[in-house]
C-alpha positions as CSV (number, residue, x, y, z in Angstrom):
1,X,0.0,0.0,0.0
2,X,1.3,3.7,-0.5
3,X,1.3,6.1,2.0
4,X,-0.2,9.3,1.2
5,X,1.4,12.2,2.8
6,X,-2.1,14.6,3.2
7,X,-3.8,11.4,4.2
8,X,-1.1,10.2,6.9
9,X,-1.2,14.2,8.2
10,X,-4.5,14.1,8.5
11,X,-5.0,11.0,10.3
12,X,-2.4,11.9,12.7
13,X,-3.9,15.3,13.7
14,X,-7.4,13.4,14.3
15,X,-5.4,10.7,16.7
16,X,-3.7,13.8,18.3
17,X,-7.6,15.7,18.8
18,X,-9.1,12.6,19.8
19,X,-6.9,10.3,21.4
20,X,-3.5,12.2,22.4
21,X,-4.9,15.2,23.9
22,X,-7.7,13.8,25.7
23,X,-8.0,13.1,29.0
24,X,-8.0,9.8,29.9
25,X,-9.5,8.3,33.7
26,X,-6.5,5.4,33.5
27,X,-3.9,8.1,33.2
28,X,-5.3,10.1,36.5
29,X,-7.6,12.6,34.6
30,X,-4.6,13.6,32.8
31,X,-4.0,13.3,28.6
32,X,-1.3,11.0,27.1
33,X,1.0,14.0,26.1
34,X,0.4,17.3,27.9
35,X,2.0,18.9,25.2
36,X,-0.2,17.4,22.0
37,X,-2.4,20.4,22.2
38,X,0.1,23.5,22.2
39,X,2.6,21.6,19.8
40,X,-0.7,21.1,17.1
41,X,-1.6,24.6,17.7
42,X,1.9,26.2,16.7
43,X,2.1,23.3,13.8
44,X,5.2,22.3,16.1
45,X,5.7,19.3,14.6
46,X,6.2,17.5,10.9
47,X,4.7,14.4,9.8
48,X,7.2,12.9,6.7
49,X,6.7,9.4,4.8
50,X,9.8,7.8,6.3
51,X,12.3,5.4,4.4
52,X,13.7,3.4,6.7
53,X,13.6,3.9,10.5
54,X,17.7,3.7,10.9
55,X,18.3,5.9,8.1
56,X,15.8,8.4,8.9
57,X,16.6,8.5,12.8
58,X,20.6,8.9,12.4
59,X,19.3,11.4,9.6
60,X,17.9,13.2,12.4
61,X,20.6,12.8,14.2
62,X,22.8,14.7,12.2
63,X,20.4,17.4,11.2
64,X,18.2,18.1,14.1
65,X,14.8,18.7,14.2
66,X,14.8,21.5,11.5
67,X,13.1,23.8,13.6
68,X,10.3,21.4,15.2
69,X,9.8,20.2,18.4
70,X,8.3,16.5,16.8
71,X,9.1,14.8,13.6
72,X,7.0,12.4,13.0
73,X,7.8,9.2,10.8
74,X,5.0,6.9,9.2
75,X,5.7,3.8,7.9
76,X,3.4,1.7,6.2
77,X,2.6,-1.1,8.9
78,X,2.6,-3.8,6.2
79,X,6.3,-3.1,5.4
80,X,7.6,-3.4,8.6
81,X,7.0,-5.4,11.8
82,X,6.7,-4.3,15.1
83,X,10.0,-6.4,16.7
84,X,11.6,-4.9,13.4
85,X,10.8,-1.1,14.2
86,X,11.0,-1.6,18.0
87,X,14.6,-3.1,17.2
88,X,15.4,-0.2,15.0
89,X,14.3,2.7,17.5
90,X,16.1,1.4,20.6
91,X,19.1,1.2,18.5
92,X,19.1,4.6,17.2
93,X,18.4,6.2,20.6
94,X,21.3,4.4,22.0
95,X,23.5,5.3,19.3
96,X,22.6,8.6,17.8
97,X,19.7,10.2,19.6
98,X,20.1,10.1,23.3
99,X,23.8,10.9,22.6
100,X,22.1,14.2,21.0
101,X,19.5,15.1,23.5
102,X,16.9,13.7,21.4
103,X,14.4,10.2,21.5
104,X,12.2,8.4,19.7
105,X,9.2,6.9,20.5
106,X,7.3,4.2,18.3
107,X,3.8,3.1,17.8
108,X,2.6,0.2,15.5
109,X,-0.9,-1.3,14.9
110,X,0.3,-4.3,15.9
111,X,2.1,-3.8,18.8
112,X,1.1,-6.1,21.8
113,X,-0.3,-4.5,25.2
């Protein structure tokens, strides 16, 4: 399946005004990210139709955030596993992300709760 960018955007700024900003009662009253809100507000963040987790996270490494507080990388879930991304992000924020003040966190349909 191809990923459309527009689509992918606007799926992720419904989960972030439905789900990520809401306040949840197993969280204490409190929303997943307190920060979801302002960061959509100011368009803080940029969603981009990623390559390869590695590449793009030691990408970002290098570079920086370009300005944004959250780059956001969508894979299609069909092209990659959940062990396989999980695998991917812990190595890049051991070796090029935490070393830079920055971290990754990952989310996939699939992963197991």
């Amino acid at each position: 399946m191809l990923l459309k960018l527009e689509d992918v955007k606007n799926n992720i700024e419904q989960w972030i005004m439905n789900f990520v900003e809401v306040p949840h009662a197993d969280l204490g009253g409190w929303a997943p990210c307190p920060y979801a809100r302002k960061a959509r507000l100011d368009q803080d963040f940029d969603v981009r139709l990623g390559l390869a987790p590695i590449h793009d996270l030691t990408q970002i490494s290098r570079k920086g955030l370009a300005g944004k507080s959250v780059i956001i990388f969508a894979y299609d879930p069909t092209d990659i596993l959940h062990d396989e991304l999980s695998h991917a992000v812990d190595i890049c924020n051991r070796e090029f992300l935490v070393p830079n003040n920055l971290l990754a966190l990952e989310d996939h349909p699939t992963t197991q709760k």
